[in-house]
N, C-alpha and C positions, 0 to 999 in steps of 0.2 A: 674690453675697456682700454681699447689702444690711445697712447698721445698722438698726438699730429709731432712727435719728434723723430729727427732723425740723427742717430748714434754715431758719432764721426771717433773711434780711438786709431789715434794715427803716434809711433814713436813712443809708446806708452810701456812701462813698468809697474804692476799691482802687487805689490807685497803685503801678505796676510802673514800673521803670527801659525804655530804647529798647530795640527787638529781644527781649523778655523769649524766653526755654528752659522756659519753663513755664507754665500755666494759672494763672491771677488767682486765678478761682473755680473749684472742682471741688468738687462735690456729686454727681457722678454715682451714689455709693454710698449716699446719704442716699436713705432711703423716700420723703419728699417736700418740696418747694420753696415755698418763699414770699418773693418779692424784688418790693420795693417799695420807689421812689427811690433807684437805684441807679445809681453811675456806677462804671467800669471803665477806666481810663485807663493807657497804656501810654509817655505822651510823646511820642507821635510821630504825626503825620498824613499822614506823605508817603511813599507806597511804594515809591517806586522807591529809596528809602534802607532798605529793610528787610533784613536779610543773611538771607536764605529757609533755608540751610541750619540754622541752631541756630534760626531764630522759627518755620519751620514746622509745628510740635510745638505751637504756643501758642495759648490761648484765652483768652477773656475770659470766659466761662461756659459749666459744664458742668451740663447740667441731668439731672437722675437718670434711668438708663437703662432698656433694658427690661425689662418687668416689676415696675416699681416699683409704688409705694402709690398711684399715682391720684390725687394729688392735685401738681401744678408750677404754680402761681402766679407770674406776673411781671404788677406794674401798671407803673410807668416802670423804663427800664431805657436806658442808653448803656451804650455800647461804643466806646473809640478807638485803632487802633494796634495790634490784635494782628493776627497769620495768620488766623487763625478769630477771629470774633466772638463768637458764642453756637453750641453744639449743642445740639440739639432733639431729645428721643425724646419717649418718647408722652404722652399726657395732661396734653399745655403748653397752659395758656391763657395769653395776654400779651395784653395791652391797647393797651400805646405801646412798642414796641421803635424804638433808634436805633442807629445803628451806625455809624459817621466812621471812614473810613479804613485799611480792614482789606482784606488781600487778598482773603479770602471772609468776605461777611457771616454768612451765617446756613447752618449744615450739619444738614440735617434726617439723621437716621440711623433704624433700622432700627424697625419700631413695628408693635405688634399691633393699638396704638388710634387716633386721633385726635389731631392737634392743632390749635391755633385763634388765628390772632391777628388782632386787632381793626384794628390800626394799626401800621404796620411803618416805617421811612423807615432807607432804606438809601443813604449820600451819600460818595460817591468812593470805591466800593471796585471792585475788576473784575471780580466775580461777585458780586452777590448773594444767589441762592438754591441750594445745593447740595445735591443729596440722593444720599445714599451707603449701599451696606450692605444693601438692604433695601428695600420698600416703605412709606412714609409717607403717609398719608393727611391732608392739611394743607388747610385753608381760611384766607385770608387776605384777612379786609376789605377794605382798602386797603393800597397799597405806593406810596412816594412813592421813584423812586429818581432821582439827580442825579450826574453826571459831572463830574469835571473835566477834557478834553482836554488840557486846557494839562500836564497832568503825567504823563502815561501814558493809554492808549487801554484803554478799557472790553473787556473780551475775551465773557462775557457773564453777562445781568442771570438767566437763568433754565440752571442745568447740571446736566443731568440725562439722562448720554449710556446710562445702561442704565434707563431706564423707569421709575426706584423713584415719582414722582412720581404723586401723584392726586389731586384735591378739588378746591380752585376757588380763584381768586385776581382781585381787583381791581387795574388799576391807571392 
């Protein structure tokens, strides 16, 4: 049940209160995406203070689902402090995705097409690349991912325990 809209965030700042119950950005229903210099801030960097039951549900961005208009656009883009970072279905290209602090950075989900990101850096989250639902066909330039020990132990950087994963990834 897609709109005939098309999602223009351009020069934008989303500030959610700590633990946010719900998605920042949700565009999932919009035909197609265009977000450039975008930050997505949730207040909070530290996970192990995140109450999992009511944040678990929360995103920083949802990018339009399957079967959309073929065209999802992201040139810069952070992400700080949600449960999920960004989800990903098909026909994403991103250029500079960031993501600080999020239990899972980035959730590829179910896709007929392709997606593609150029530059990814994914910095103290405990999973960063989750693919759910589906198979995803994702190539990813480079991934720059960084731990912090000192606050919680990394559980893993790539989770993908039923196979949906394919394409290719630098890092």
């Amino acid at each position: 049940n897609f709109s005939n809209v098309r999602a223009r965030l351009i020069d934008l700042t989303a500030r959610l209160p700590v633990d946010p119950q719900i998605t920042a950005v949700d565009v999932s229903l919009c035909s197609m995406m265009e977000v450039d210099n975008v930050a997505i801030d949730a207040g909070q960097y530290y996970i192990p203070g995140m109450s999992l039951p009511t944040a678990n549900t929360s995103y920083g961005l949802c990018t339009p689902r399957l079967n959309n208009g073929a065209y999802t656009r992201i040139g810069t883009l952070g992400v700080i402090g949600f449960y999920y970072g960004i989800q990903i279905s098909e026909h994403t290209q991103a250029h500079d995705l960031a993501i600080f602090g999020c239990s899972r950075a980035a959730e590829f989900v179910a896709a007929n097409h392709s997606s593609w990101v150029s530059r990814m850096g994914v910095y103290d989250c405990p999973r960063a690349l989750v693919f759910t639902g589906g198979t995803h066909v994702t190539h990813i330039g480079t991934i720059q991912i960084e731990h912090d020990a000192t606050t919680w132990a990394p559980v893993y950087d790539l989770d993908d325990g039923s196979n949906y994963a394919s394409g290719s990834l630098r890092w």
